[in-house]
N, C-alpha and C positions, 0 to 999 in steps of 0.2 A: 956453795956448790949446788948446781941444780940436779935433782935424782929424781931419774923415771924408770917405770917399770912395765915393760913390752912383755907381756905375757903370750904374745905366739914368737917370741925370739928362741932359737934353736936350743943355746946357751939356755936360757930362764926356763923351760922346759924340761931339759933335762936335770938342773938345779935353779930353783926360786929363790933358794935361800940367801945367799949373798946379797939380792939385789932386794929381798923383802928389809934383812936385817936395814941395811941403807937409810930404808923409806922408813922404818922404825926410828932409827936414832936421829937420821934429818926434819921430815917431815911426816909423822904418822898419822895426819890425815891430809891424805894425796889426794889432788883431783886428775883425773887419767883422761887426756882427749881421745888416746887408743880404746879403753874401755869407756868412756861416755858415762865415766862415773864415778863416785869417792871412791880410795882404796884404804880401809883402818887395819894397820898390821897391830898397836898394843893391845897387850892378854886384856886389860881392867875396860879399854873404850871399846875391844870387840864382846865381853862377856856383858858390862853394860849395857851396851847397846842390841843384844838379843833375848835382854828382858823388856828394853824399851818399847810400849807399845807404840813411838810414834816411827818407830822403825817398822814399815808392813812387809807381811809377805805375800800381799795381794799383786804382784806380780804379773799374772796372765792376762788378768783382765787388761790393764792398760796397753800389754804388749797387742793383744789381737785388736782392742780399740782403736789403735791407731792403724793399722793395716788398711787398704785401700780396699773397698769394700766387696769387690769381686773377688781377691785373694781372701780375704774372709768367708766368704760362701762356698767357696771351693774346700777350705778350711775348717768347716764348723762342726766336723765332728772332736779333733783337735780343739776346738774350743770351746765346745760346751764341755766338754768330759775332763779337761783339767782345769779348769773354774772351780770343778769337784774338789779336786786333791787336797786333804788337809795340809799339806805343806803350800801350798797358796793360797792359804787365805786367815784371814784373824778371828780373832772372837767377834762373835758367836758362832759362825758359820764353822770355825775350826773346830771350838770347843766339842760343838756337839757329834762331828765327824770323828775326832781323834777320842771324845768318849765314848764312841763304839766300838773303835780297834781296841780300845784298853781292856772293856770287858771280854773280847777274844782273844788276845795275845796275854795269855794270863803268865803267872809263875810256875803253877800248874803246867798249863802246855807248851811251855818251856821246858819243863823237867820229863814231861814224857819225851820228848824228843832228842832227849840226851845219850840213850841207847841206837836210836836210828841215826845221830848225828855219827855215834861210833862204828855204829856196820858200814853206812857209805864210804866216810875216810878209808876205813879197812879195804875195802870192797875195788875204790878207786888205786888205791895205793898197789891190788894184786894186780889192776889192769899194767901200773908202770913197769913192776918187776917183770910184767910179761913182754915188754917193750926192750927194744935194742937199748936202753940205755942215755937215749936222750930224747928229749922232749922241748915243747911249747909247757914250762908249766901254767901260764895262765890257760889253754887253751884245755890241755888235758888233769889239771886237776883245781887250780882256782874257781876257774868259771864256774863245774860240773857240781861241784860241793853245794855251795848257798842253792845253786838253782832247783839243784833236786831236793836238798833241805827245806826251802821255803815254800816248793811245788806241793811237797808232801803235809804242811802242816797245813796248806791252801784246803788238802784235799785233792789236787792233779795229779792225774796219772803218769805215770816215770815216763811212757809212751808218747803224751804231748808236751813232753819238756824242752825239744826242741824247736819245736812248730813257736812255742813260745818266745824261744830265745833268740828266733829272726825276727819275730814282732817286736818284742823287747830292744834287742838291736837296732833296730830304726826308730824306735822311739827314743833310747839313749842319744843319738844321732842328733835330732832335735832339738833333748833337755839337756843335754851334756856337755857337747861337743861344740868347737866353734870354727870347723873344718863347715863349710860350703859348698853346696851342688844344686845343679838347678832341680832336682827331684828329690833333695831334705825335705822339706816340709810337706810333699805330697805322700813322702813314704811312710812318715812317720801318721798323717792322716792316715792313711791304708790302715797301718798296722792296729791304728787304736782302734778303728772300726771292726776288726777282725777279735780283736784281744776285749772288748766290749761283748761282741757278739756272746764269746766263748764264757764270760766270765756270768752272762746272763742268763746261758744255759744252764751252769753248773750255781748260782742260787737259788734257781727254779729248781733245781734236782735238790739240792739239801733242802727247802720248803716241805718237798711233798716227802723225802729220806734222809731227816738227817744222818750226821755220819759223824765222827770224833775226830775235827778239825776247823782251823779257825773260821773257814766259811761259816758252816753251820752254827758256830758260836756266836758270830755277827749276823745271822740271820736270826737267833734264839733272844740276842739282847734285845733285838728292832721288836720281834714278836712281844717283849715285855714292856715295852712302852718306849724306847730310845728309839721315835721314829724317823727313819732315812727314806727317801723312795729308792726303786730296784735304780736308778742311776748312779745315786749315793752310793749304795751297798755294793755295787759293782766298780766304780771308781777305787771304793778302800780297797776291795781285791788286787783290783790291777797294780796299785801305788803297792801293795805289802810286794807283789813278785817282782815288781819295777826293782824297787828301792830295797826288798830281801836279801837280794843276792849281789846287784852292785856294790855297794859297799865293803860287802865282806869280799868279794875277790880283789878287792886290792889292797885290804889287810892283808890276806894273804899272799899277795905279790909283793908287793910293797917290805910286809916282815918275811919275806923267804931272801930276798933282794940285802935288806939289812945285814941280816945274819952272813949272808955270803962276803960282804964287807967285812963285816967283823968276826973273822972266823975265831977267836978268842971266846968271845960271845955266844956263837955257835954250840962251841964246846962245851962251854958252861951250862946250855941248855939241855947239850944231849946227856949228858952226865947226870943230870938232876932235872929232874921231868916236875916236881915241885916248882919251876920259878915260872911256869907257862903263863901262869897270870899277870903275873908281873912284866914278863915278858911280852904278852902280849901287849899290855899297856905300853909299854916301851915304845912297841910299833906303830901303835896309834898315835903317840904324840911324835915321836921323831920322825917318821915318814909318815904320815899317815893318810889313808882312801881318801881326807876331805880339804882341798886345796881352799875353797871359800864358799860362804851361804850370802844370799844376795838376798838385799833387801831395797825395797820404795822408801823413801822419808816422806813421811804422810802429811807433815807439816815442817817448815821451815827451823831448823835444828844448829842450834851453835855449837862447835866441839872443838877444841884447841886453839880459839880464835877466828878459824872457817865458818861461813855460813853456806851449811847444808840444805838446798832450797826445796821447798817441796816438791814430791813427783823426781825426786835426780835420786839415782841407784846407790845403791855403795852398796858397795864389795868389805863383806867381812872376812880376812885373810886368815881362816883358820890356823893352817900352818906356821902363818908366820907368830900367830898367840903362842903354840905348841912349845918356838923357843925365844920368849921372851924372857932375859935373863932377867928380868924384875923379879919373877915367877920362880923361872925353873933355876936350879944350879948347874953350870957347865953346859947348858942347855943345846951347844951341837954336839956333844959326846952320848954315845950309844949305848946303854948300860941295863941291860935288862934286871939288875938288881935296886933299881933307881924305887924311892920307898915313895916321895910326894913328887906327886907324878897329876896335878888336876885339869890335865888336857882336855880342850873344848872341842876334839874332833867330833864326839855326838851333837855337838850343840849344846845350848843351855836353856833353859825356862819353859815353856811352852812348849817349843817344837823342837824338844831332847831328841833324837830319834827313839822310834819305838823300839827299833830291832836292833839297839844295842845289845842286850844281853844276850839276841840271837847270835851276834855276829862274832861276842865275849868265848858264848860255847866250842863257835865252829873254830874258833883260831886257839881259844887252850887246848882242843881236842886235836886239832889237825895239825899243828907243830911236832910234838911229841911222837906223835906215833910216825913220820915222816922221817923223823932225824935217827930215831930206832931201828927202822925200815931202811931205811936208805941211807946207807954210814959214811956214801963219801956224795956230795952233791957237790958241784964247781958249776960257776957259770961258764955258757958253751958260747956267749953270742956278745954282743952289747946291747943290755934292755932296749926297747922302744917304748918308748912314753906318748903316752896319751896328748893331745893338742888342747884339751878339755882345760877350761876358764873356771870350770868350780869342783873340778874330783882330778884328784892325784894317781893316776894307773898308768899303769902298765899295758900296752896291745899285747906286747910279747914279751915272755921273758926265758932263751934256750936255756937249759942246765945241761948238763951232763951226772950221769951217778951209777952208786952201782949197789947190788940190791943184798941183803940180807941174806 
């Protein structure tokens, strides 16, 4: 039986899962004429294969390389400035970018942030209860959480958090999404040159002030010999508020989404505020924010029998690792008391994400005090799903509830 997998198919969007397990048990390494690239759904050749260095995530480069050379010039703020990102690019050039964010994104400020993670949730939650009762929860409380969480530890002001979230917004547009317009890639250029500008500003002020936040940390470690120029350092900025708050809003839609399925589930969570952890992990492996991380084959790679040639994409199918029953037990069953649980939605090796344990905080903190707060939630609408090739969200997701 031949099995493919159309990932803009209305169906496969709104569930993947069916048609990834398929490609797992048939052919788990797929070549995709639709995606123009491998698709690897098993746990061991996708966690493998994102330690392997011949797997790159130099990525941009080649994409803007081959652009026709006037689109490129039109383009070359977009392309110099994510050349930057340590999530596109390998060692050395990674090493030495992602060893800056390390020494700013500490445990420490992490831990200070655990109090302001708990006033916003609160804060957010007072605005619902003042609300008629139904809502967009991505729009009024997924979103608003990470963004202002991540703004805050940036060092941004609560005031430019949404000037932010339209630049960010079209730059998602760009790196995200594989919806088409003929002014995507001009928007997304706008924005970064706007989101660059601001982000260069606000190094220059922690230079001459610093302040107690991750900027100023990253600008303290460069000061001690970890040298970036102001591009570098303004790049990690943008990629921490890019990639801070995406993710975690669809943890948070994603496990608010879960829970409403499994109102059994729900229960168990509201009742006992203790399994949050667990619970969150849950939601990360069984739905979780990261549908696939793409990667180049930097040299011609054998895997299953396939030759992988060099320069051809593959698509690592996070989700579909998440329920690979080799792995997990019962693996589409929803269980927020699930004990081995070693879900690859952060990734593995090298390019973990950094702001897992931010994302850990906002979704143990923000469950609990939501299901406490808010005793009866139903969904009001039918989710909308994202069209997005490498992140699993939600645009909208109606509730209905009623308050405390």
């Amino acid at each position: 039986m031949t099995v493919t997998f159309n990932a803009r198919d209305a169906a496969v969007i709104a569930d993947p899962y069916p048609s990834l397990h398929a490609l797992m048990e048939q052919d788990p390494v797929h070549w995709s004429d639709k995606l123009g690239g491998w698709i690897l759904t098993r746990y061991d050749h996708i966690r493998q294969s994102l330690r392997d260095p011949r797997f790159s995530s130099d990525r941009m480069r080649p994409f803007f390389d081959h652009m026709p050379e006037a689109m490129r010039m039109d383009l070359r703020e977009l392309d110099a400035s994510m050349r930057l990102w340590a999530v596109f690019n390998d060692p050395p050039a990674h090493t030495r970018v992602r060893g800056l964010m390390n020494k700013a994104f500490t445990t420490n400020a992490l831990e200070a942030m655990r109090p302001r993670v708990a006033a916003i949730v609160e804060r957010l939650i007072d605005g619902l209860t003042r609300q008629s009762g139904e809502i967009d929860f991505i729009q009024d409380f997924a979103y608003p959480l990470p963004a202002h969480v991540i703004a805050s530890m940036l060092g941004v002001p609560a005031a430019d958090v949404e000037k932010l979230k339209l630049w960010s917004d079209h730059l998602g547009a760009f790196v995200l999404t594989s919806r088409m317009s003929a002014d995507k890639y001009r928007q997304a250029n706008d924005a970064l040159m706007e989101m660059n500008a601001y982000f260069t500003a606000l190094v220059e002020a922690r230079r001459r002030e610093p302040q107690a936040d991750v900027t100023t940390g990253m600008v303290q470690a460069e000061q001690r010999g970890d040298f970036l120029s102001t591009e570098e350092l303004v790049g990690a900025c943008v990629l921490l508020l890019f990639a801070g708050h995406e993710t975690t809003t669809h943890l948070l839609g994603n496990g608010l989404l879960a829970l409403l399925k499994h109102p059994e589930q729900m229960h168990m969570l509201r009742s006992d505020s203790s399994l949050a952890q667990a619970a969150v992990e849950e939601m990360l492996r069984w739905d979780g924010p990261s549908l696939a991380q793409v990667r180049v084959a930097g040299d011609d790679i054998e895997l299953e029998g396939k030759l992988i040639r060099r320069g051809e994409r593959v698509f690592q199918m996070l989700c579909a690792a998440n329920r690979d029953p080799r792995v997990f037990d019962q693996p589409d069953r929803f269980d927020i008391r699930r004990q081995h649980n070693p879900h690859l939605t952060f990734g593995y090796g090298i390019h973990f994400c950094i702001g897992a344990p931010l994302a850990r905080l906002e979704g143990q903190t923000a469950f609990p005090a939501l299901l406490r707060r808010l005793p009866q939630i139903e969904l009001a609408a039918a989710p909308d799903w994202s069209d997005s090739i490498v992140v699993r969200g939600l645009n909208s997701l109606r509730v209905s509830y009623s308050a405390a």
